[in-house]
DSSP file (Angstrom, degrees, kcal/mol; ACC not computed):
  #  RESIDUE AA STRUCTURE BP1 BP2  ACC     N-H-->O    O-->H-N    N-H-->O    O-->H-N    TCO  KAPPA ALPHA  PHI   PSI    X-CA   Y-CA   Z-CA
    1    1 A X              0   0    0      0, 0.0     2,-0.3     0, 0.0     3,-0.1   0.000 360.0 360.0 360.0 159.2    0.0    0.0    0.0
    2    2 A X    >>  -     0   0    0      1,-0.1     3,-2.6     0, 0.0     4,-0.7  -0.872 360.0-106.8 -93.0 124.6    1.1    3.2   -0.4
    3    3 A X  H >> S+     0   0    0     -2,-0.3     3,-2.3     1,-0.3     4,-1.7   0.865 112.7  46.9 -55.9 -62.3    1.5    6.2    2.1
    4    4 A X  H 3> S+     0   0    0      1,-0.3     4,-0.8     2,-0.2    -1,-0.3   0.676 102.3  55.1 -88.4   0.4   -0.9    7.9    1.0
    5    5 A X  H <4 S+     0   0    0     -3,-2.6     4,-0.4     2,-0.2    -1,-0.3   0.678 109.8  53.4 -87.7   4.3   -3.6    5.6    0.8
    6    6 A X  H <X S+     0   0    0     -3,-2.3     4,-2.6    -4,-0.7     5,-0.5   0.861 106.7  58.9 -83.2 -47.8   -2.9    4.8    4.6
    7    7 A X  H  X S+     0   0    0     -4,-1.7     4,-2.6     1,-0.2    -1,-0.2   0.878 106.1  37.8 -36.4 -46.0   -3.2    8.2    5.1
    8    8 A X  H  X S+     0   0    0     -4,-0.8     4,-1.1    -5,-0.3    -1,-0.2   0.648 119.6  49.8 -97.2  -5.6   -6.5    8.7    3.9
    9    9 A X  H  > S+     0   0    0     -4,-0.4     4,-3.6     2,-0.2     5,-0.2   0.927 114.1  46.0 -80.4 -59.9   -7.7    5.2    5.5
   10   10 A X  H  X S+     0   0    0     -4,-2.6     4,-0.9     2,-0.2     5,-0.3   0.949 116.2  52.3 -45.4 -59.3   -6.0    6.3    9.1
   11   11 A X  H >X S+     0   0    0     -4,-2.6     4,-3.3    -5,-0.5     3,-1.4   0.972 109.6  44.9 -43.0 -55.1   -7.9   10.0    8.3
   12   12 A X  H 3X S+     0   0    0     -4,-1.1     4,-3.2     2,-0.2     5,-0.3   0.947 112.9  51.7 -73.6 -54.1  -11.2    8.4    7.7
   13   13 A X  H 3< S+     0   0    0     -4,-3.6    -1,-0.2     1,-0.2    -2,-0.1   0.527 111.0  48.2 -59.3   3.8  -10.9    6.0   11.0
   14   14 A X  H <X S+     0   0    0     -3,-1.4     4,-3.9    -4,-0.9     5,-0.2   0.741 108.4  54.2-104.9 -46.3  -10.1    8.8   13.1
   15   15 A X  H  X S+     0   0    0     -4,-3.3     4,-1.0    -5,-0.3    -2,-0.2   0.866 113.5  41.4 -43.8 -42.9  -13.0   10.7   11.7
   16   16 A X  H  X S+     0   0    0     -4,-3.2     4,-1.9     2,-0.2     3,-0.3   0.887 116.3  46.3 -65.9 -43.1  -15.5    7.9   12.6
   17   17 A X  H  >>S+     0   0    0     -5,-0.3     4,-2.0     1,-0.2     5,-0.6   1.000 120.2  45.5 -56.7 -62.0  -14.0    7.3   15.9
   18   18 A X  H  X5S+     0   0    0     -4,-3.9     4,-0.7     1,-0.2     5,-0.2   0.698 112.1  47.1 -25.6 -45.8  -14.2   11.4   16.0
   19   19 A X  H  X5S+     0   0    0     -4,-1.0     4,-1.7    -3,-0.3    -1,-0.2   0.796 112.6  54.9 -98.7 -50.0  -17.9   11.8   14.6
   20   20 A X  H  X5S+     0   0    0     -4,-1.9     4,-0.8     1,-0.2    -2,-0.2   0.776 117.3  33.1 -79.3 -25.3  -19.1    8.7   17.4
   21   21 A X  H  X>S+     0   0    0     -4,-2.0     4,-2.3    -5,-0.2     5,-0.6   0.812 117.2  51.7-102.4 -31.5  -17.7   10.5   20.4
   22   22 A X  I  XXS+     0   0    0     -4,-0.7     4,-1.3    -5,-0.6     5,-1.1   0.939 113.9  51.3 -65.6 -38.6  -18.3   14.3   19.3
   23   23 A X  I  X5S+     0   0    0     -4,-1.7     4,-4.3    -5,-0.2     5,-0.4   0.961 112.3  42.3 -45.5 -76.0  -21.9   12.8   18.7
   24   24 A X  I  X5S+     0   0    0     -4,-0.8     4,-1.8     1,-0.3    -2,-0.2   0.876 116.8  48.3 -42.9 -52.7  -22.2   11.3   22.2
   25   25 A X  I  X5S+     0   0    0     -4,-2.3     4,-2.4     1,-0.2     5,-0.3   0.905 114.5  47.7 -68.3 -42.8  -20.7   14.4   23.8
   26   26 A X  I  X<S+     0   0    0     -4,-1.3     4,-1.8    -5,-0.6     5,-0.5   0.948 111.0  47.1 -60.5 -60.2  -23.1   16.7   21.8
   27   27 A X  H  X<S+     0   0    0     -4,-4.3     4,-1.3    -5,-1.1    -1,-0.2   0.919 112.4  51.0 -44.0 -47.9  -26.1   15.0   22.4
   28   28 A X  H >X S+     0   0    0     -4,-1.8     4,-3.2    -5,-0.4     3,-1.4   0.986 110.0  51.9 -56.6 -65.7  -25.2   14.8   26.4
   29   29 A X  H 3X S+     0   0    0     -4,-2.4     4,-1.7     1,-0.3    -1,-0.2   0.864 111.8  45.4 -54.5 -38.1  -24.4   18.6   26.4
   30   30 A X  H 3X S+     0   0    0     -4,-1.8     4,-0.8    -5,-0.3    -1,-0.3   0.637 107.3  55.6 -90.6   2.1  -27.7   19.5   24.9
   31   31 A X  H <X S+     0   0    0     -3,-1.4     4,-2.7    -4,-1.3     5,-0.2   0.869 111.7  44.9 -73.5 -49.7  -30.0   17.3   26.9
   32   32 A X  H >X S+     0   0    0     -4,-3.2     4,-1.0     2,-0.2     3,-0.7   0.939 110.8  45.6 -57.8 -52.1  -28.9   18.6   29.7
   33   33 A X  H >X S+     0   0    0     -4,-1.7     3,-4.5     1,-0.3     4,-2.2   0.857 113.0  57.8 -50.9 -76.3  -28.9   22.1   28.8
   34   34 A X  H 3X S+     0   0    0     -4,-0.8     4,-1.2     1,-0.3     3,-0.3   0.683 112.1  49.7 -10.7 -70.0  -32.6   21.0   27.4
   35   35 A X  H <X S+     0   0    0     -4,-2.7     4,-2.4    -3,-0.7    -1,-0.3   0.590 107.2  43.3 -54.1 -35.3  -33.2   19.9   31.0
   36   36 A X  H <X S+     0   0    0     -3,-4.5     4,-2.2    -4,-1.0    -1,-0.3   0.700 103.6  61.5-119.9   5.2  -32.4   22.3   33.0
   37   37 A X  H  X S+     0   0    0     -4,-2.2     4,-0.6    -5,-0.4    -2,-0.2   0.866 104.5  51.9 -56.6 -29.2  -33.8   24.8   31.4
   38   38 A X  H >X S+     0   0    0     -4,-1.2     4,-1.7    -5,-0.3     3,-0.7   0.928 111.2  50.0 -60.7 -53.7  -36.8   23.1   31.9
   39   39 A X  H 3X S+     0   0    0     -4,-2.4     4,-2.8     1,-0.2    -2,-0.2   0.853 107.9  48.2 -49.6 -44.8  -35.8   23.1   35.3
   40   40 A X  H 3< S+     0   0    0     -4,-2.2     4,-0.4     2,-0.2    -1,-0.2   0.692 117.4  47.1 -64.1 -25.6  -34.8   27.0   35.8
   41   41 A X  H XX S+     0   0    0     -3,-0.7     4,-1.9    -4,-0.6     3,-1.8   0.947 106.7  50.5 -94.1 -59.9  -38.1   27.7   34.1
   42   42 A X  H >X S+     0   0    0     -4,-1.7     4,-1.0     1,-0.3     3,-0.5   0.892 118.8  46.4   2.4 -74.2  -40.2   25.0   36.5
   43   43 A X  H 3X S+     0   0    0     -4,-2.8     4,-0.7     1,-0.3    -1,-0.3   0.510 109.2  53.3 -87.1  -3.5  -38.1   27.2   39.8
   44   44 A X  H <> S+     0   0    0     -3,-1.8     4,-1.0    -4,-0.4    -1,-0.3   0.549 109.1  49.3 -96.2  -9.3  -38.9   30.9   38.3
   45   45 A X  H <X S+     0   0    0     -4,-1.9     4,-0.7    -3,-0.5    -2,-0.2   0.608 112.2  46.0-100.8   4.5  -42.6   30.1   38.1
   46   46 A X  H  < S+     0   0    0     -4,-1.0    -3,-0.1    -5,-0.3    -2,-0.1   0.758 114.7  45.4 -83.3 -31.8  -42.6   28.9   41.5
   47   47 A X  H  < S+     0   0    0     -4,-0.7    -2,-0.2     1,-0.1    -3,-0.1   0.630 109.7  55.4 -36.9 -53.1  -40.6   31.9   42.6
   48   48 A X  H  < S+     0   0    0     -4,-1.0    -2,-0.1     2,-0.0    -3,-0.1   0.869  86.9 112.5 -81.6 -53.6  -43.3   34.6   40.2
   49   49 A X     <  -     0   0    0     -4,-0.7     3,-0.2     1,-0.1    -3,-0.0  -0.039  49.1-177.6 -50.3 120.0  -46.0   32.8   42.5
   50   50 A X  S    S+     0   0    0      1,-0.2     2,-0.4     2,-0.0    -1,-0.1   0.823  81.5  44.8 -83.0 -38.1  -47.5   35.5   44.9
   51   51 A X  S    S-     0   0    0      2,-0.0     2,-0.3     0, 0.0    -1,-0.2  -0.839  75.0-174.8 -96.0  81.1  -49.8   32.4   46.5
   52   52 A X        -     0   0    0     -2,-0.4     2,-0.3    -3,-0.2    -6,-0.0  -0.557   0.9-173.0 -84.5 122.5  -48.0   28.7   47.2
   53   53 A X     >  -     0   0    0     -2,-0.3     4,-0.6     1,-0.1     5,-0.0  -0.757  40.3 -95.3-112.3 179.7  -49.7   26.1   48.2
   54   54 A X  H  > S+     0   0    0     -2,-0.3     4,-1.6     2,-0.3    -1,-0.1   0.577 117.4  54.3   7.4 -75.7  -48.4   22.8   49.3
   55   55 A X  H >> S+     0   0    0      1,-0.2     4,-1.5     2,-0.2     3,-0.6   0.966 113.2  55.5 -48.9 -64.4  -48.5   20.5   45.7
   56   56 A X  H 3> S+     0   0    0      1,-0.2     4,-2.0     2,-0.2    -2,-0.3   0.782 109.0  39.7 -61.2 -22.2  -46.4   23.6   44.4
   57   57 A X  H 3X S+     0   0    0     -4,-0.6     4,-0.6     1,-0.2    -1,-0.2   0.899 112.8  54.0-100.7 -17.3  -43.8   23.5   47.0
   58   58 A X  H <X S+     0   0    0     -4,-1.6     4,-1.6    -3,-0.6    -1,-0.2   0.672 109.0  52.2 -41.8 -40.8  -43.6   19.7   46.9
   59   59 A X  H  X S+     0   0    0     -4,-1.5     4,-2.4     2,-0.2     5,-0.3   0.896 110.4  47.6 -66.7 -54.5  -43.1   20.2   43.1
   60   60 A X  H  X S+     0   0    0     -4,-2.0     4,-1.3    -5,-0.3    -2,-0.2   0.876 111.0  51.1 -57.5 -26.0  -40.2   22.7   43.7
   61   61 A X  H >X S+     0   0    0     -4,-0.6     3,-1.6     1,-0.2     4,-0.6   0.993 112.7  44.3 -67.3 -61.6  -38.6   20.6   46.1
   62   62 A X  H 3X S+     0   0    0     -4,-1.6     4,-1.6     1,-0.3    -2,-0.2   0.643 111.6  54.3 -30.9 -47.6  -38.8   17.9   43.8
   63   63 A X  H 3< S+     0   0    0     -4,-2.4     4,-0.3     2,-0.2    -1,-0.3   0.715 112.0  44.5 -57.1 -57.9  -37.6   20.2   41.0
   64   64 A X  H X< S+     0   0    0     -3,-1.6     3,-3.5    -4,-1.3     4,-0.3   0.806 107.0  56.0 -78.2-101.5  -34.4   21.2   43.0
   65   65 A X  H 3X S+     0   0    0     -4,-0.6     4,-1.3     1,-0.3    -2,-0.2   0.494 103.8  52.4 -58.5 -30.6  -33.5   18.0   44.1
   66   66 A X  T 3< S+     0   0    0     -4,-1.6     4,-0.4    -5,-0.4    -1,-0.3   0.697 108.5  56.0 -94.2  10.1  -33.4   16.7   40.4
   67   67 A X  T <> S+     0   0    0     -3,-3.5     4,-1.3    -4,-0.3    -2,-0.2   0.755 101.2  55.1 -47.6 -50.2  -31.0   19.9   39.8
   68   68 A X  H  > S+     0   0    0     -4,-0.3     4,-2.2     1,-0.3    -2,-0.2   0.894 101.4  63.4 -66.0 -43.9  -28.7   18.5   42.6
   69   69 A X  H  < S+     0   0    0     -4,-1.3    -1,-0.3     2,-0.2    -2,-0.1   0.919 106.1  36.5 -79.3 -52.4  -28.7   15.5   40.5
   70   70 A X  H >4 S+     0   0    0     -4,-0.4     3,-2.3     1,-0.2    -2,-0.2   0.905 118.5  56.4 -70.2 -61.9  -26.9   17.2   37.3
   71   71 A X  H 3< S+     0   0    0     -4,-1.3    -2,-0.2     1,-0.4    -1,-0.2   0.619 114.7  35.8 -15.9 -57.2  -24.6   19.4   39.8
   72   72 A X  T 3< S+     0   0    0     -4,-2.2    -1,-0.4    -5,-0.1    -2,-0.2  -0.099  95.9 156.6-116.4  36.7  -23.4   16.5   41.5
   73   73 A X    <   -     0   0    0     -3,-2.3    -3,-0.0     2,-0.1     3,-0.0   0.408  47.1-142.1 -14.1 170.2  -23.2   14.2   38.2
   74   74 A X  S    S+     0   0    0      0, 0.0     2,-0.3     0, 0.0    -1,-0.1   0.188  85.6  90.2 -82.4   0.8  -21.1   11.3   37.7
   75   75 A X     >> -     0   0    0     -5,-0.1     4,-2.9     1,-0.1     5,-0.9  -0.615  64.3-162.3 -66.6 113.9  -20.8   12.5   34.3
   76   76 A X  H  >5S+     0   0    0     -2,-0.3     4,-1.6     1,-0.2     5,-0.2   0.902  94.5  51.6 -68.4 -19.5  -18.1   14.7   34.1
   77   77 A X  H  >5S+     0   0    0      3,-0.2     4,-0.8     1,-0.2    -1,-0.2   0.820 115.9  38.2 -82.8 -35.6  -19.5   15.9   31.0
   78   78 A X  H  >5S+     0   0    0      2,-0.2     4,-1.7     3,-0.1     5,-0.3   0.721 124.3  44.7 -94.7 -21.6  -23.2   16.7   32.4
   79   79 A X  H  X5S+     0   0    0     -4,-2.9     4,-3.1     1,-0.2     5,-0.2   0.970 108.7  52.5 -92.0 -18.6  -21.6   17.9   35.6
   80   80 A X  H  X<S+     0   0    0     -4,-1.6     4,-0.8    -5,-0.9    -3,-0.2   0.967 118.2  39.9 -39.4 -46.6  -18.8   20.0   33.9
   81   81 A X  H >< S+     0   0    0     -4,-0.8     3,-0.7     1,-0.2    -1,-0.2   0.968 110.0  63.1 -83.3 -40.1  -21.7   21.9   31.8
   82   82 A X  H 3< S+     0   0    0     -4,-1.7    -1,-0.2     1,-0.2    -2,-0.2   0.828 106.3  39.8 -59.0 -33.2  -24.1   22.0   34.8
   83   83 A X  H 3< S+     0   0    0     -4,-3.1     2,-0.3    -5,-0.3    -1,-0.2   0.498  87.5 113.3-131.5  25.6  -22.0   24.1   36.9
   84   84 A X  S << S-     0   0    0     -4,-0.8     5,-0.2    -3,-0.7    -3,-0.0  -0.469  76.3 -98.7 -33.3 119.0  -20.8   26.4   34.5
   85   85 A X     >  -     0   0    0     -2,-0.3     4,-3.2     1,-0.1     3,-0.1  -0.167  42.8-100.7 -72.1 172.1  -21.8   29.8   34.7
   86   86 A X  H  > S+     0   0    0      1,-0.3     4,-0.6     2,-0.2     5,-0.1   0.774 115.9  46.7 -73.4 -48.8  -24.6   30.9   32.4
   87   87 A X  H >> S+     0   0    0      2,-0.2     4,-2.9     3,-0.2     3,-0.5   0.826 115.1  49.7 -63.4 -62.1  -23.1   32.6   29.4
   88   88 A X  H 3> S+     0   0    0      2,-0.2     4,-1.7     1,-0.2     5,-0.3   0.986 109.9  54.5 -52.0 -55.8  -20.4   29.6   29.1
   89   89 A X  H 3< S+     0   0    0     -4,-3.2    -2,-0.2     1,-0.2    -1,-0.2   0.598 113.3  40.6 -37.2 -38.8  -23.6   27.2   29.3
   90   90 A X  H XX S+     0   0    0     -4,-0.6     4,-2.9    -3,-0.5     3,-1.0   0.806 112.6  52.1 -48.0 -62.7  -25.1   29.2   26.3
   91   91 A X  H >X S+     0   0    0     -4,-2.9     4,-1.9     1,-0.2     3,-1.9   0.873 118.1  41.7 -63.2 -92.1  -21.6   29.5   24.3
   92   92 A X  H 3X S+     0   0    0     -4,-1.7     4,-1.1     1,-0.3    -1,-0.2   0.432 112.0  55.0 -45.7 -24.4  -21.4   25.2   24.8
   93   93 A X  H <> S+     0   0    0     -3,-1.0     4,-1.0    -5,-0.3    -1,-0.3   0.807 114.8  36.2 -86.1 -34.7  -25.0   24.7   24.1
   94   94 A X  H <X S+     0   0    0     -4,-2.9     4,-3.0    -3,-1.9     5,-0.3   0.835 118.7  47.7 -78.5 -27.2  -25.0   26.5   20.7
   95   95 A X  H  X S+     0   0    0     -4,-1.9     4,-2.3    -5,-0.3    -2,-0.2   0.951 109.0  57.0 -74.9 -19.2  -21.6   25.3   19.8
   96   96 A X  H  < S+     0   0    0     -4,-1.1     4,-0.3    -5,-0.3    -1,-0.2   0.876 116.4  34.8 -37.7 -53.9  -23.1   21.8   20.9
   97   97 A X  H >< S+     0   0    0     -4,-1.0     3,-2.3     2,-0.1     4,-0.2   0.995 111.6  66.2 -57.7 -66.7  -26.1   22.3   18.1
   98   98 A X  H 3X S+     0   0    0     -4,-3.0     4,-3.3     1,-0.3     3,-0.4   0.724  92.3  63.5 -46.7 -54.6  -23.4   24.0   16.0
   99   99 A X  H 3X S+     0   0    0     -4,-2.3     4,-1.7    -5,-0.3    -1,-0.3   0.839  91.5  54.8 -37.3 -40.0  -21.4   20.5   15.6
  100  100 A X  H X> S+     0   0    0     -3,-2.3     4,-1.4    -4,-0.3     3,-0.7   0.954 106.2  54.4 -93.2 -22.4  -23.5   18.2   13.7
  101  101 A X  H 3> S+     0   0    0     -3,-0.4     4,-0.9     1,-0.3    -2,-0.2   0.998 118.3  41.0 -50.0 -75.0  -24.0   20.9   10.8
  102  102 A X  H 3X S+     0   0    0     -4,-3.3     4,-1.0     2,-0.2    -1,-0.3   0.400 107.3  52.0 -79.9  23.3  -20.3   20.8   10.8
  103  103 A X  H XX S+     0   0    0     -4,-1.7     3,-1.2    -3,-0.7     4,-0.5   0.912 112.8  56.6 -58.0 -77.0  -19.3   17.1   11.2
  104  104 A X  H >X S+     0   0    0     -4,-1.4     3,-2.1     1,-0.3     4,-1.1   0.582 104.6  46.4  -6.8 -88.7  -21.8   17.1    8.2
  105  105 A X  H >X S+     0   0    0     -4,-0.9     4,-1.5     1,-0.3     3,-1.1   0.786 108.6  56.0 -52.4 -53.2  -19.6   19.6    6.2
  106  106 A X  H << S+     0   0    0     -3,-1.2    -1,-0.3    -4,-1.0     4,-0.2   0.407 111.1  48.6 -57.5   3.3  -16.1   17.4    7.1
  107  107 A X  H <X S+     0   0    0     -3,-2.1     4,-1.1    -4,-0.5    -1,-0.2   0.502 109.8  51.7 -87.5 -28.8  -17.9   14.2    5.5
  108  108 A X  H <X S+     0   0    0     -3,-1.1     4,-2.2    -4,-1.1     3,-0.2   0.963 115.2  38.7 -83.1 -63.3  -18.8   16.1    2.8
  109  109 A X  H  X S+     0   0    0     -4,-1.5     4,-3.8     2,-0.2    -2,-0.2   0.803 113.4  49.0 -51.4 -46.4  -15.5   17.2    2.3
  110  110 A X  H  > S+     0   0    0     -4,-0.2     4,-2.3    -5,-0.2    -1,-0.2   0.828 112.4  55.7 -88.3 -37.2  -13.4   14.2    3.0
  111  111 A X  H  X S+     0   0    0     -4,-1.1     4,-2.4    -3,-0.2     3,-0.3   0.976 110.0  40.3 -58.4 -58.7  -15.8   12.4    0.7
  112  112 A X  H  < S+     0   0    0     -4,-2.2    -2,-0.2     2,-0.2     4,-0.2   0.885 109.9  72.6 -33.0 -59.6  -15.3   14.8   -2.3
  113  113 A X  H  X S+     0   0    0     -4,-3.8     4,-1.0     1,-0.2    -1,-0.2   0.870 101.7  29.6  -9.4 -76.4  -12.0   14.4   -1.1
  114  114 A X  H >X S+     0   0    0     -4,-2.3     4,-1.2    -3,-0.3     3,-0.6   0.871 115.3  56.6-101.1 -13.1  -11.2   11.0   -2.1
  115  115 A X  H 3< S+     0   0    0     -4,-2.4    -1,-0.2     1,-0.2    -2,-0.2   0.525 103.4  55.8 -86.2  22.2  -13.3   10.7   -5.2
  116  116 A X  H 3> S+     0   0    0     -4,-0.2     4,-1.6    -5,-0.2    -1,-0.2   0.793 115.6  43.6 -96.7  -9.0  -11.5   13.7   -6.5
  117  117 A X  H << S+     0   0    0     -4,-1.0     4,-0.3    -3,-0.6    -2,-0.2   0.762 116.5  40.3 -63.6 -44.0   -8.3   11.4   -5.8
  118  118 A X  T  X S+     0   0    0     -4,-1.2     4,-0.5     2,-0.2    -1,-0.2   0.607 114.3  56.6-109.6 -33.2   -9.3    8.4   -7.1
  119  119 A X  H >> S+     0   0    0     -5,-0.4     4,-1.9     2,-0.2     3,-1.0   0.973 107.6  54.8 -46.2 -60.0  -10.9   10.5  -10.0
  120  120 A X  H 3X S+     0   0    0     -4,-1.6     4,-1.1     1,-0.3    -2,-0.2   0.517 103.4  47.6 -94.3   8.6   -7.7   11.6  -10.3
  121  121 A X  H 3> S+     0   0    0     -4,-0.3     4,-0.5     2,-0.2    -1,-0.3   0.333 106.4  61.8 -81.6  -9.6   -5.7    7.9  -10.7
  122  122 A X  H <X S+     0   0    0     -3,-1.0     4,-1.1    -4,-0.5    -2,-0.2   0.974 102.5  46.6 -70.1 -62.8   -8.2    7.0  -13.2
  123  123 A X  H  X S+     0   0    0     -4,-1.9     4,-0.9     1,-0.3    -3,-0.2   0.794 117.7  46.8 -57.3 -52.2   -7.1   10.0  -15.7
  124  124 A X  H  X S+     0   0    0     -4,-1.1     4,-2.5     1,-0.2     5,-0.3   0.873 112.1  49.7 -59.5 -25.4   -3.4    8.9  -15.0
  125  125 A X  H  X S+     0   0    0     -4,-0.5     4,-1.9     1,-0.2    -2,-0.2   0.906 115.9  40.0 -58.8 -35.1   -4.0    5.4  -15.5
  126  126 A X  H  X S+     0   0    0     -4,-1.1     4,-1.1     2,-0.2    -1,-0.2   0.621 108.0  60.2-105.5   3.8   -5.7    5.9  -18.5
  127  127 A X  H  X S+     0   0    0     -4,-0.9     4,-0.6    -3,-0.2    -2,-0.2   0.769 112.9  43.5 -55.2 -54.3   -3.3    8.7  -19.9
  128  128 A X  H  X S+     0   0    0     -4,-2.5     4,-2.8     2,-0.2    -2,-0.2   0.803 106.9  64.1 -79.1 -24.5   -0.5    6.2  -19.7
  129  129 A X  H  X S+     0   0    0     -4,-1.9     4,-2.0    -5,-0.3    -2,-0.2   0.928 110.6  32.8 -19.0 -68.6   -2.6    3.7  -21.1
  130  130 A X  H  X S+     0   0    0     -4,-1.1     4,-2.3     1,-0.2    -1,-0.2   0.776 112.5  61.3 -88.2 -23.8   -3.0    5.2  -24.2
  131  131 A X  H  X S+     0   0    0     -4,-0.6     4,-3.7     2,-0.2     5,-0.3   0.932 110.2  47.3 -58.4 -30.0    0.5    6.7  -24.1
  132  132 A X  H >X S+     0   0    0     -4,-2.8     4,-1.7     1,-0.3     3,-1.4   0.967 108.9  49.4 -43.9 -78.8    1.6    3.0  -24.0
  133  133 A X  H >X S+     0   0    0     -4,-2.0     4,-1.8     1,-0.3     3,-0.6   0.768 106.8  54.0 -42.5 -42.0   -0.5    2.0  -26.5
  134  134 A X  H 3X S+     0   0    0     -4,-2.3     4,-0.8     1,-0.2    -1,-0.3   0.717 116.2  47.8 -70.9 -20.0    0.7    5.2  -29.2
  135  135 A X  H <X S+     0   0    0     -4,-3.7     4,-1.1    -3,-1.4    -1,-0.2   0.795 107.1  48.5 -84.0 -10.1    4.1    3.9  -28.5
  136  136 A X  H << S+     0   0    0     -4,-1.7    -2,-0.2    -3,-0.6    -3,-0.1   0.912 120.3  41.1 -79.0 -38.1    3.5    0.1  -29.0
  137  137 A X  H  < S+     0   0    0     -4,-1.8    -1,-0.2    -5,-0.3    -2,-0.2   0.838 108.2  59.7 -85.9 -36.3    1.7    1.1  -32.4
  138  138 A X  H  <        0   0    0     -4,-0.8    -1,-0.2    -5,-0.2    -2,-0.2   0.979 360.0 360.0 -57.2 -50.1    4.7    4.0  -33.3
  139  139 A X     <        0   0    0     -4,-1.1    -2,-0.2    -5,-0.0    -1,-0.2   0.189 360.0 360.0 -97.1 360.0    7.2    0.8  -33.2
């Protein structure tokens, strides 16, 4: 084999290996985020309430305590993002979204990639081909 088709075999298995953990890590960072937004929004309308009864505060407890849960993760990933300050949490959650557009575009690329390669072994192959042949036929 040749270096540089080990190269582009070695590229492509780092990409998949790449593409399967950026996935999993994406996905994790926007569920949570998902999640505790739900949560933040759940504890400011419990907060906005001038009247509380009972059910509600039972809810809130309930509500915080499956906060504490991402806080004190065993994920590093969900508790890393979870107790992040707010603005980081934002910045990680779009570049989180932001990822699978571009994995997309490096597939895209890397694909194009080798069939412009392999495109372009055809056209020498068949260049000397036919030089071959106009020399067998000159002689």
């Amino acid at each position: 084999m040749r270096v540089r088709t080990l190269a582009m075999l070695l590229t492509i298995l780092i990409l998949v290996v790449g593409t399967i953990s950026t996935f999993q890590i994406c996905s994790t960072v926007i569920r949570t985020g998902a999640s505790l937004i739900v949560l933040r929004d759940n504890a400011s309308y419990y907060n906005e309430q001038s009247r509380k009864t009972d059910e509600m505060t039972d809810a809130y407890n309930r509500n915080h305590e499956e906060r504490q849960k991402f806080y004190n993760s065993e994920d590093p990933i969900i508790r890393g993002y979870s107790n992040s300050g707010t603005f980081a949490k934002i910045l990680y959650l779009f570049l989180a979204i932001a990822m699978f557009p571009g994995l997309a575009l490096v597939w895209i690329y890397v694909i194009f990639n080798v069939y412009w390669e392999l495109e372009r072994k055809l056209k020498r192959r068949k260049r000397a081909r036919i030089k071959s042949n106009n020399q067998r036929k000159g002689a």
